[in-house]
ZATI-133472 format. One line per 4 residues: number of its first residue (from 1); their letters; for each residue x, y, z of N, C-alpha, C. Coordinates in steps of 0.2 Angstrom, whole numbers, plus 5000, padded with zeros to 4 digits. Each point is the difference from the previous one (the first is absolute). Layout:
BEGIN
NUM> a> X Y Z X Y Z X Y Z ~ ...
This chain:
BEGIN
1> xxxx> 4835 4999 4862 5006 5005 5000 5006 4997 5003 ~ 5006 5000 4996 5007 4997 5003 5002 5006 5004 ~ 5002 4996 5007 5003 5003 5003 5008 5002 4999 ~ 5002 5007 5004 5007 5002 4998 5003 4996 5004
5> xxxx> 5006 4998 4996 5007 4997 5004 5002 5006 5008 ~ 5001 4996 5003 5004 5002 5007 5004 5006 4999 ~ 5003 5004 5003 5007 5003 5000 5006 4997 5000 ~ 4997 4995 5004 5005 4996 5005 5000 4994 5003
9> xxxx> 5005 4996 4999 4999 4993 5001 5004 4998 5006 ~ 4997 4997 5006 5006 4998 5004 5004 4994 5002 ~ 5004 4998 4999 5001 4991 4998 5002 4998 5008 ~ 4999 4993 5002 5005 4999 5007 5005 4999 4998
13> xxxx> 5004 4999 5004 5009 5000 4998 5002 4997 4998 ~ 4997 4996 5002 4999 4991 4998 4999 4998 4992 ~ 4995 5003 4998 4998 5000 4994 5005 5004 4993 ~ 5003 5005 5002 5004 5004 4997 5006 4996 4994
17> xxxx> 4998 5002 4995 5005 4998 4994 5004 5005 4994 ~ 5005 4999 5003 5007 5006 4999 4999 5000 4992 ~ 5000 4994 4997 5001 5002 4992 4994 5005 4996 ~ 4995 5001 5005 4994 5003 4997 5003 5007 5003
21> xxxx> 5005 5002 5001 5001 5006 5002 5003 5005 4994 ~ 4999 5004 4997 5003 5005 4993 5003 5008 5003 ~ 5006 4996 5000 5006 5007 5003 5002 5003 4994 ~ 4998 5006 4998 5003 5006 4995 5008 5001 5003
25> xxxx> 5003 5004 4995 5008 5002 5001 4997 5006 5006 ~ 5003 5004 5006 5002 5005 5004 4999 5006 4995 ~ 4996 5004 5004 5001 5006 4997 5002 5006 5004 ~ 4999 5008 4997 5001 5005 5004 4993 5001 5001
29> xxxx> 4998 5003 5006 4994 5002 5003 5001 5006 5001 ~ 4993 5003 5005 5000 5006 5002 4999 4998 5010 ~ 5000 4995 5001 4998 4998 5006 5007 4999 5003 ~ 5007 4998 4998 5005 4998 5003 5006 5003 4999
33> xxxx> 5003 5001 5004 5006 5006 4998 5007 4994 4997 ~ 5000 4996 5003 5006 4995 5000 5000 4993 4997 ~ 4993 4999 4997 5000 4995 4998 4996 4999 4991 ~ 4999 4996 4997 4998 4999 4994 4994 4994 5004
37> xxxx> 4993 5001 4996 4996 4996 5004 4996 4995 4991 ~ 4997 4994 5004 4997 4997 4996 4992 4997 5003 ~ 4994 5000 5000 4994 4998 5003 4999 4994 4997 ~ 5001 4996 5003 4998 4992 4997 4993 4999 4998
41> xxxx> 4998 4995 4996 4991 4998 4998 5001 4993 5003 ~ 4994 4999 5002 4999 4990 5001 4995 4998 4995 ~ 5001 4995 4998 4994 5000 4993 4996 4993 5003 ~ 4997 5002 5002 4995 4994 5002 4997 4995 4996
45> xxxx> 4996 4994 5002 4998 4995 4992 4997 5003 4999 ~ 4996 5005 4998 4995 5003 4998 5003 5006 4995 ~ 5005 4999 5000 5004 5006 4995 5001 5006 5005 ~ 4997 5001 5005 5000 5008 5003 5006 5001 5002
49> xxxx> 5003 5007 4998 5007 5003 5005 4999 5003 5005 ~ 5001 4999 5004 4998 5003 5009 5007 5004 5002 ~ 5000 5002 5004 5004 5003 5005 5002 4992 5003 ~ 5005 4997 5004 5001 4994 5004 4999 5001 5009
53> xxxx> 4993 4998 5001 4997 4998 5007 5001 4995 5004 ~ 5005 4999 5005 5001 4994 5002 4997 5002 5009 ~ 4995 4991 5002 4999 5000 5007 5004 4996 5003 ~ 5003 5000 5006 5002 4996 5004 4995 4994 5004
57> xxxx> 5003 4998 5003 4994 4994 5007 5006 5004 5002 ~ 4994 4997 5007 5001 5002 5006 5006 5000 5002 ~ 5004 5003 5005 5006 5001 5000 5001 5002 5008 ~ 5004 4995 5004 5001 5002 5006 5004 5008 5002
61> xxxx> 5001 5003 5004 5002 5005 5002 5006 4999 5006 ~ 5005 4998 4998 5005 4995 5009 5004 5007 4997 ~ 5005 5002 4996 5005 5003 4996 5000 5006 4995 ~ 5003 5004 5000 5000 5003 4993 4997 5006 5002
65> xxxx> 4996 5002 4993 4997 5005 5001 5002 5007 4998 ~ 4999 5005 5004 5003 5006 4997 5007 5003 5004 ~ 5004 5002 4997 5009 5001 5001 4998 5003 5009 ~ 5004 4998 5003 5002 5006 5005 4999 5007 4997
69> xxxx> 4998 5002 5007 5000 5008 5000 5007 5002 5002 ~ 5003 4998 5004 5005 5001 5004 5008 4994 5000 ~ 5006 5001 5002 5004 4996 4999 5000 4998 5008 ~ 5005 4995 5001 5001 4997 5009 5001 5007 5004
73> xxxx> 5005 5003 4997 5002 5008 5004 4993 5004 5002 ~ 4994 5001 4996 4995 5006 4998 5001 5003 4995 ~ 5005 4999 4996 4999 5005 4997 4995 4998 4994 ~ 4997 5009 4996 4994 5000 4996 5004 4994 4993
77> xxxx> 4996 4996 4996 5006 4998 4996 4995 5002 4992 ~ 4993 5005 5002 4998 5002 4994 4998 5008 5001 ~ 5001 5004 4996 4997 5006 5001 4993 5002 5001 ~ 4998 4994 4998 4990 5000 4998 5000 4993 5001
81> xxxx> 4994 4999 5003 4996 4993 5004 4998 4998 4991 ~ 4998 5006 4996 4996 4995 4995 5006 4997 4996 ~ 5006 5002 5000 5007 4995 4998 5000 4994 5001 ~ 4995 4999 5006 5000 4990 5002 4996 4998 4997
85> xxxx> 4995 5003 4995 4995 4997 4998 5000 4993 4995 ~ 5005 4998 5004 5004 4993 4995 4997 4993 5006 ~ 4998 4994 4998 4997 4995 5001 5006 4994 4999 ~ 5003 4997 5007 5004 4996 4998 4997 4993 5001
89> xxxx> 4997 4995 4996 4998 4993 5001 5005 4995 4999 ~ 5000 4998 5005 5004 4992 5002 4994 4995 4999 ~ 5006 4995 4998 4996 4992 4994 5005 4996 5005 ~ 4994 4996 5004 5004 4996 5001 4998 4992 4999
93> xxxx> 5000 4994 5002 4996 4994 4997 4995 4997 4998 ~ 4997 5005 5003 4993 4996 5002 4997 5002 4989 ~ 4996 4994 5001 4998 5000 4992 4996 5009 4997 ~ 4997 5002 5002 4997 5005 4998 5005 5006 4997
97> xxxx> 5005 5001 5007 5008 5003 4998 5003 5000 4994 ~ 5001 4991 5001 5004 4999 4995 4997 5000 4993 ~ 4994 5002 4996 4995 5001 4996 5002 5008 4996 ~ 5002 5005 5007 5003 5005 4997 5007 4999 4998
101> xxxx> 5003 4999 5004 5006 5000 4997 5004 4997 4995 ~ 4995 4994 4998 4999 4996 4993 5000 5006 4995 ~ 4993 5003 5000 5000 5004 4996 5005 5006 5000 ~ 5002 5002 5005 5003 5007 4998 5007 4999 4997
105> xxxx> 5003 4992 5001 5001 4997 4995 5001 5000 4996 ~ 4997 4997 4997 4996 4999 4991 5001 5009 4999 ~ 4999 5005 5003 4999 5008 4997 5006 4999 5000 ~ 5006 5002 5006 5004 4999 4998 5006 4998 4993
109> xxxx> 4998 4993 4999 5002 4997 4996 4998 5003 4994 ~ 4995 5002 4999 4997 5005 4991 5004 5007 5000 ~ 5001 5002 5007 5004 5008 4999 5007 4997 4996 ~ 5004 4998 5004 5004 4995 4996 5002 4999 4991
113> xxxx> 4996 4995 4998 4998 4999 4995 4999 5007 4997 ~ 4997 5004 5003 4995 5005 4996 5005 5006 4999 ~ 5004 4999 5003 5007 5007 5001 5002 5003 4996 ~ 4999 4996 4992 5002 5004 4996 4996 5006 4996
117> xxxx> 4994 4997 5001 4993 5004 4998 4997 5003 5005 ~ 5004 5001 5008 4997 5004 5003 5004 5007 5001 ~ 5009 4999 4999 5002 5006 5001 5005 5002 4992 ~ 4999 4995 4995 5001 5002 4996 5008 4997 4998
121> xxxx> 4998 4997 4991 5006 4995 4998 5007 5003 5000 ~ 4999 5006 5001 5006 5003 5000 5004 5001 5007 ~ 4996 5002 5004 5001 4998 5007 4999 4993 5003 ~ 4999 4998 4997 5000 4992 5004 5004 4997 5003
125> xxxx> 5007 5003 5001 5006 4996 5003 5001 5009 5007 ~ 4997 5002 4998 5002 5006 5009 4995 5001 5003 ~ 4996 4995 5002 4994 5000 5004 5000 4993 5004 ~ 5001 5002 5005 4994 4993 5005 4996 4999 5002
129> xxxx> 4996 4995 5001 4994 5000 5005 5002 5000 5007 ~ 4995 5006 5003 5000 5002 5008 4994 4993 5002 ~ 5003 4995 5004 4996 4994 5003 4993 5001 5002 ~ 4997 4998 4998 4991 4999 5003 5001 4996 5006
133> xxxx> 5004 4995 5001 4999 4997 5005 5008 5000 5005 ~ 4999 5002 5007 5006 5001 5004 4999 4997 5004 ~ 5006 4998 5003 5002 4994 5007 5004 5004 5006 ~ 4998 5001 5006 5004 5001 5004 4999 4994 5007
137> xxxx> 5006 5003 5002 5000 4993 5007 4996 5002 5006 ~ 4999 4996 5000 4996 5004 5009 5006 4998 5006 ~ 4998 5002 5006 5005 4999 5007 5002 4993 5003 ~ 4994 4993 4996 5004 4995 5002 5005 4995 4993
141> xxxx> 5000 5007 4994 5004 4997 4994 4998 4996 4996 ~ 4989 5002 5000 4999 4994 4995 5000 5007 4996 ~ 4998 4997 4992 5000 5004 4996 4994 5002 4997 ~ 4996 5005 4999 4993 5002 4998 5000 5004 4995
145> xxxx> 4996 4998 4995 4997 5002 4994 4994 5005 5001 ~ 5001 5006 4996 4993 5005 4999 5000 5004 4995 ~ 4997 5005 5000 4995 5002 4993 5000 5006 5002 ~ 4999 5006 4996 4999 5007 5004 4996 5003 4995
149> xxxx> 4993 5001 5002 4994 5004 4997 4999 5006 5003 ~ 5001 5007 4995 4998 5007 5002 4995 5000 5002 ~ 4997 5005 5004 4992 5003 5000 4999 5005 4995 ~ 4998 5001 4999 4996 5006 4995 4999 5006 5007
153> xxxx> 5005 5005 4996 5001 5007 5002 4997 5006 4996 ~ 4996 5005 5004 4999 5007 4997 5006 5003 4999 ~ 5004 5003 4997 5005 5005 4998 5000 5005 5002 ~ 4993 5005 4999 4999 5006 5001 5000 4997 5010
157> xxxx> 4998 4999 5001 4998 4998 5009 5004 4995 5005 ~ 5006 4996 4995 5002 4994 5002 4997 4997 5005 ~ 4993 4998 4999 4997 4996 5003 4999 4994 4997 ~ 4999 4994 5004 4999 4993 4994 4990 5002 5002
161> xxxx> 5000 4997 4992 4993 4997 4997 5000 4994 4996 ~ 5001 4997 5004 4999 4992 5001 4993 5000 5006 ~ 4996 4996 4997 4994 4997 5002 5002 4996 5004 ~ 4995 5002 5008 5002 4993 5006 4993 4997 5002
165> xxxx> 4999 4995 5004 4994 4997 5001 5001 4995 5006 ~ 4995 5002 5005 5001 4995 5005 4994 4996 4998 ~ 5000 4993 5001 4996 4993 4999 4998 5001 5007 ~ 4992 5000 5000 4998 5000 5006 4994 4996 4998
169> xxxx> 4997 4993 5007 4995 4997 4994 4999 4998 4994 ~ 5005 4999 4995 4998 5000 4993 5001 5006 4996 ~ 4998 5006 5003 5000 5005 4998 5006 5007 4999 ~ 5001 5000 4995 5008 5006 5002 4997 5009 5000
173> xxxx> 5002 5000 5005 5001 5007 5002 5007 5004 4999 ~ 4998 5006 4994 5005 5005 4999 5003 5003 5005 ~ 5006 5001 5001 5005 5003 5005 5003 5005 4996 ~ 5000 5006 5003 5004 5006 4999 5009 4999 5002
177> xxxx> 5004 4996 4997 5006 5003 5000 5003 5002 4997 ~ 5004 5005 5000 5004 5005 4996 5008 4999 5001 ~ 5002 4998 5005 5006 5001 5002 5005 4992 5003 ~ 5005 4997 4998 5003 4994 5004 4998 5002 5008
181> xxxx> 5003 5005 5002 4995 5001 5007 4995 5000 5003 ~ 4997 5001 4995 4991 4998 5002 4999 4993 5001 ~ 5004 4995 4993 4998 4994 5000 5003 4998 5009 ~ 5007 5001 5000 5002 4997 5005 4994 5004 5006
185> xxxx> 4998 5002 5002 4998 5003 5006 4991 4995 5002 ~ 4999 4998 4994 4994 4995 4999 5003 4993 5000 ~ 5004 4998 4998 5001 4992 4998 5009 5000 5004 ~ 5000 4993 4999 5006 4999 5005 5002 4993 4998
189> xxxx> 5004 4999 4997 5004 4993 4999 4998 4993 5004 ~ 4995 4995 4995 4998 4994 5006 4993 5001 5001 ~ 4996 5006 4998 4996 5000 5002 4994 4998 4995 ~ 5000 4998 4995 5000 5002 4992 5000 4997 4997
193> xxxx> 4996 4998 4993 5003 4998 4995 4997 5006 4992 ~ 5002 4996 4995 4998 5008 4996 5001 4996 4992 ~ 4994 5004 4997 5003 4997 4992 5001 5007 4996 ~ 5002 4999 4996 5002 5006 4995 4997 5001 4992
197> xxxx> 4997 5006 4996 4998 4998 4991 5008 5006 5001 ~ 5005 4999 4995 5002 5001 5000 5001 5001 4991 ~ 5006 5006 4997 4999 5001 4992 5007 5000 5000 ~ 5002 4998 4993 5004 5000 4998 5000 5008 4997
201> xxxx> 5004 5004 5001 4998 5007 5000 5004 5003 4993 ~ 5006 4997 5002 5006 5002 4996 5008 4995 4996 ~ 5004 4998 4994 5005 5000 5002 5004 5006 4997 ~ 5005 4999 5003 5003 5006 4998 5008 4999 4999
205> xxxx> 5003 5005 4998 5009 4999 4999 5001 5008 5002 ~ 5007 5000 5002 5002 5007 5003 5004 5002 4993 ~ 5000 5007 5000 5001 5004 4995 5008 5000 4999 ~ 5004 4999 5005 5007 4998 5000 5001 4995 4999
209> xxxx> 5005 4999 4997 5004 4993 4996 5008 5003 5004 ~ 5004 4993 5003 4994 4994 5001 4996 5001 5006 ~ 4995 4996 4999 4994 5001 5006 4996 4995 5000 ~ 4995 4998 5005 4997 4997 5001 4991 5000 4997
213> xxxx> 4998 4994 4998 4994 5001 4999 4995 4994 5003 ~ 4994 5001 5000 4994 4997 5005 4995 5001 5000 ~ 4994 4999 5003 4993 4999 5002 4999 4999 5007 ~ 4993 5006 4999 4998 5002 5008 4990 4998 5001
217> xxxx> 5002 4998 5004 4992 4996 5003 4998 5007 5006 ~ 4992 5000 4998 4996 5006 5005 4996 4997 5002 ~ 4999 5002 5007 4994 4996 5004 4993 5004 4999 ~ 4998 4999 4995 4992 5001 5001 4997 5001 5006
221> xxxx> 4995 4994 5001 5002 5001 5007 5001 4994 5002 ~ 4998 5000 5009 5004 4995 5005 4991 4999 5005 ~ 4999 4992 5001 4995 4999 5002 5004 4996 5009 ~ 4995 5004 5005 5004 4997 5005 4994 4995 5005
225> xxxx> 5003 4995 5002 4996 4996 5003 5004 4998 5008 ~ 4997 5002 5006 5000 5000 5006 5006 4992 5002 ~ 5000 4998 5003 5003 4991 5002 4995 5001 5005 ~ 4997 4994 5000 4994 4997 5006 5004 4997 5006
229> xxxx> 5007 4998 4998 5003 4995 5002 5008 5003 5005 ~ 4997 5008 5000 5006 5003 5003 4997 5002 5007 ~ 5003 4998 5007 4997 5004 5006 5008 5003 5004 ~ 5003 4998 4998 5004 5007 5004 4999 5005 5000
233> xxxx> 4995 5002 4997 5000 5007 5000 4995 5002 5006 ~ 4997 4995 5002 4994 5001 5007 5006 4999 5005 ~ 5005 4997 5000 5005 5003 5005 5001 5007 5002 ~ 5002 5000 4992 5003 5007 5002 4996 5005 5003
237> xxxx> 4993 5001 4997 4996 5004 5001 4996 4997 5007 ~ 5002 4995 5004 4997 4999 5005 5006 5003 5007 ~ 5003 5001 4998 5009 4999 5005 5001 5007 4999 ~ 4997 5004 4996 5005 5007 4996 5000 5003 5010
241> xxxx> 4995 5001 5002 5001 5004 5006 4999 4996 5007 ~ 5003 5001 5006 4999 4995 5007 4994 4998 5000 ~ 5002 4990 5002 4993 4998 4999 5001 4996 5008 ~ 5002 5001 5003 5001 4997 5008 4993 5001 5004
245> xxxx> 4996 5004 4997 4991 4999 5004 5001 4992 4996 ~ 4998 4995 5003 4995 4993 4998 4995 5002 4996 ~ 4996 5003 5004 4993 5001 4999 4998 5003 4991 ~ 5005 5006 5000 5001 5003 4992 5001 4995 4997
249> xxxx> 5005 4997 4999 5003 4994 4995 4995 4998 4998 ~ 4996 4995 5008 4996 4996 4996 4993 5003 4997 ~ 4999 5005 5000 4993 5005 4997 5002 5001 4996 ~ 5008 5002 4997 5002 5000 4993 5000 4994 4995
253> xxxx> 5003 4997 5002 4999 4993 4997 4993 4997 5000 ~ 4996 5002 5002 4993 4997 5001 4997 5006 4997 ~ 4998 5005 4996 5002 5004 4996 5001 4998 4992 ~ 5005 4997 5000 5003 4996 4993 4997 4997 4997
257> xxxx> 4998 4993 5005 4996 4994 4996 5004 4998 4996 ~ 5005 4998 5003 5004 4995 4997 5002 4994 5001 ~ 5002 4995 4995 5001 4996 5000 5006 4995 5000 ~ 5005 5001 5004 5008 5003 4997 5001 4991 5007
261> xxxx> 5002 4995 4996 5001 4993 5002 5010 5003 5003 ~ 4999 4997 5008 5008 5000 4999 5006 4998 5000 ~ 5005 5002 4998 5007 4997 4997 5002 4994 5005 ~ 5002 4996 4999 5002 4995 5002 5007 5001 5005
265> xxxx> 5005 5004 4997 5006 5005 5001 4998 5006 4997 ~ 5009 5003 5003 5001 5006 4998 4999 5002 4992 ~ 5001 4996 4996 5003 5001 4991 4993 5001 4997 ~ 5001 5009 4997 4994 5001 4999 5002 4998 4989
269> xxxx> 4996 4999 5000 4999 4995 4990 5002 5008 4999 ~ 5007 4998 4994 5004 5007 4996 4992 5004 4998 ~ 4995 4996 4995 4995 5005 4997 4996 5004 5004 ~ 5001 5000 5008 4995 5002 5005 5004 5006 5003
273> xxxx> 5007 4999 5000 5005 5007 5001 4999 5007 4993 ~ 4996 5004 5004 5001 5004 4999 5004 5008 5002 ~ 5000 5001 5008 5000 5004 5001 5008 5000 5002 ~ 5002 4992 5000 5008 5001 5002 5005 4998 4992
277> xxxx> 4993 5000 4995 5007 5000 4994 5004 5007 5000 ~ 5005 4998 4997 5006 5007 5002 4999 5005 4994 ~ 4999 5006 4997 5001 5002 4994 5005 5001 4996 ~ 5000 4998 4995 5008 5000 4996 5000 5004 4996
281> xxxx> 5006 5001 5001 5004 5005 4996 5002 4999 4995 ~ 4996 5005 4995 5002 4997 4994 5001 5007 4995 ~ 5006 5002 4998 5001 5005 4998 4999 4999 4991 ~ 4997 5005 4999 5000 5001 4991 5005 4998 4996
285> xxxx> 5002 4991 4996 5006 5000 4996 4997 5000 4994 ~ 5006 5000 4998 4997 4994 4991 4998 4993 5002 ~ 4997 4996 4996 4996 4994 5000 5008 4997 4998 ~ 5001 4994 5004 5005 4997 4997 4998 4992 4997
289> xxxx> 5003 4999 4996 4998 4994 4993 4996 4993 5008 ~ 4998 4997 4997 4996 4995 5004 5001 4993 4998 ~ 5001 4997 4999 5001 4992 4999 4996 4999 4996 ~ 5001 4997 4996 4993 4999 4993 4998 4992 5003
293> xxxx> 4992 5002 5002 4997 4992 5002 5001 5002 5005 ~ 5003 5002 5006 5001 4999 5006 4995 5002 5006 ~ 4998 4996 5004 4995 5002 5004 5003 4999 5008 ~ 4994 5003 5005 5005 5000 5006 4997 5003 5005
297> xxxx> 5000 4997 5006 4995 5001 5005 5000 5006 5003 ~ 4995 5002 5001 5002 5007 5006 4998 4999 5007 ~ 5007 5000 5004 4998 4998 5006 5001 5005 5005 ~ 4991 5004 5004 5005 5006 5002 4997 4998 5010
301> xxxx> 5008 5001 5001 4999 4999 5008 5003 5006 5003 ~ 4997 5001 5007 5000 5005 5003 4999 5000 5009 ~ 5004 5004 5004 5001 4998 5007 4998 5009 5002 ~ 4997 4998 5007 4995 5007 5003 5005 5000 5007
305> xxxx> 5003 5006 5000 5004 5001 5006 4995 5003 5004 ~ 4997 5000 5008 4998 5000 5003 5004 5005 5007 ~ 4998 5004 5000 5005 5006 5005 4997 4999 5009 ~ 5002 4998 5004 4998 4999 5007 5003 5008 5005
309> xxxx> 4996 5002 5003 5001 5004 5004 5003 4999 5006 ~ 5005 5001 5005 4999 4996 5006 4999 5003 5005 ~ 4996 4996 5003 4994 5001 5007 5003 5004 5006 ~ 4998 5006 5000 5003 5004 5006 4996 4998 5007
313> x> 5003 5001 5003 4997 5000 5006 4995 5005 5004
């Protein structure tokens, strides 16, 4: 008896080959109030049209991530939490990185090429491409490259339903998160690494001329793996309340069963700061155009102001 084909194929990133990709002209849906939409197929060597499933590697966790809630003031800067459900990733040198952004590349490049048979021959000169890939500067002025993947949203609920999973032993463990809130209240910048199956969902063109047109990546889900290799957080959670008893410290610590070799100096290794990276600020823009080929490190440093009380008599 043959077996049915898959629904669904997942390619790594790595493997992904754009000219296999078959973009129809934009149409009118029932789904989008403002835009004309197209569903890509990937045709695989086997002849099959799939939907397009891409996985990530591993991917550290230092930057990025989901938009502020808030601006430097407080003020709110969305009216719904499920508004951030946008995924900002930074690509910085390390080879694995630069693997995606090679390829989001090459997509790139085919929207391009493809723009006459995507928004249509007659419109082909009142349409742009909104960038897949955007550059902003960090605080010591180098320049960083990144990628922004939706999560998958309930409408009726604005909740995301994107699939999460903690790696524990081997084994992943489904997590209930619903909300960028949620995420942030369990994980924390530094502490982390995470890979993604992500879909090509959509491209699309806006129903005004002139307007822009584009493609949008959705996080299936997100698989999350702990860092072995991060202990500032045993500070913090050892320090949170007075520890001036001797006696407590060292039953706390003798408790842990750790194994934490010490610093030679005070310079704690950037990937080991976690609790004093800063968070940045990074308000909802347009993706601005990226360097084509251009790669670039992400270096992110951060200083812990420490508040001393003074000693009364």
């Amino acid at each position: 008896m043959s077996q049915a084909k898959p629904s669904r194929v997942i390619i790594p990133f790595e493997d992904v080959d754009f000219s296999r990709l078959k973009i129809e002209e934009c149409k009118e849906n029932e789904y989008s109030k403002y835009q004309l939409l197209s569903l890509p197929k990937y045709e695989h060597a086997d002849g099959q049209l799939t939907m397009l499933y891409l996985k990530t590697p591993l991917l550290d966790f230092n930057i990025g991530g989901f938009p502020p809630a808030k601006d430097k003031e407080g003020n709110e800067l969305f009216k719904d939490d499920s508004e951030r459900a946008k995924w900002r990733c930074y690509l910085g040198d390390n080879s694995e990185e630069q693997k995606i952004l090679k390829k989001v590349q090459e997509f790139q490049e085919k929207l391009i090429k493809d723009k006459a048979s995507i928004v249509g021959k007659k419109d082909e000169k009142k349409f742009e491409l909104e960038n897949l890939i955007g550059e902003t500067t960090n605080k010591e002025g180098e320049t960083m490259s990144y990628i922004r993947f939706n999560f998958r949203t309930e409408i009726p609920t604005n909740t995301m339903s994107t699939k999460f999973f903690l790696r524990k032993d081997g084994v992943d463990e489904e997590m209930v998160i619903k909300t960028p809130k949620d995420f942030e209240d369990k994980f924390r910048r530094g502490q982390f690494r995470y890979r993604m199956i992500v879909s090509l969902s959509k491209v699309w063109r806006q129903k005004k001329t002139p307007g822009k047109y584009g493609a949008t990546f959705k996080v299936e889900q997100m698989q999350i793996e702990m860092r072995e290799d991060v202990n500032t957080m045993i500070s913090k959670n050892l320090f949170a309340k007075s520890q001036f008893d001797d006696d407590v410290v060292i039953e706390k610590v003798s408790e842990m069963d750790l194994n934490i070799e010490p610093d030679e100096d005070d310079d704690v290794p950037e990937e080991k700061v976690i609790e004093d990276v800063e968070e940045e600020e990074e308000e909802e823009e347009e993706i601005k155009p990226a360097k084509k080929g251009s790669s670039t490190a992400v270096k992110v440093t951060a200083t812990k102001a420490v508040s001393r009380k003074k000693a009364t008599a």
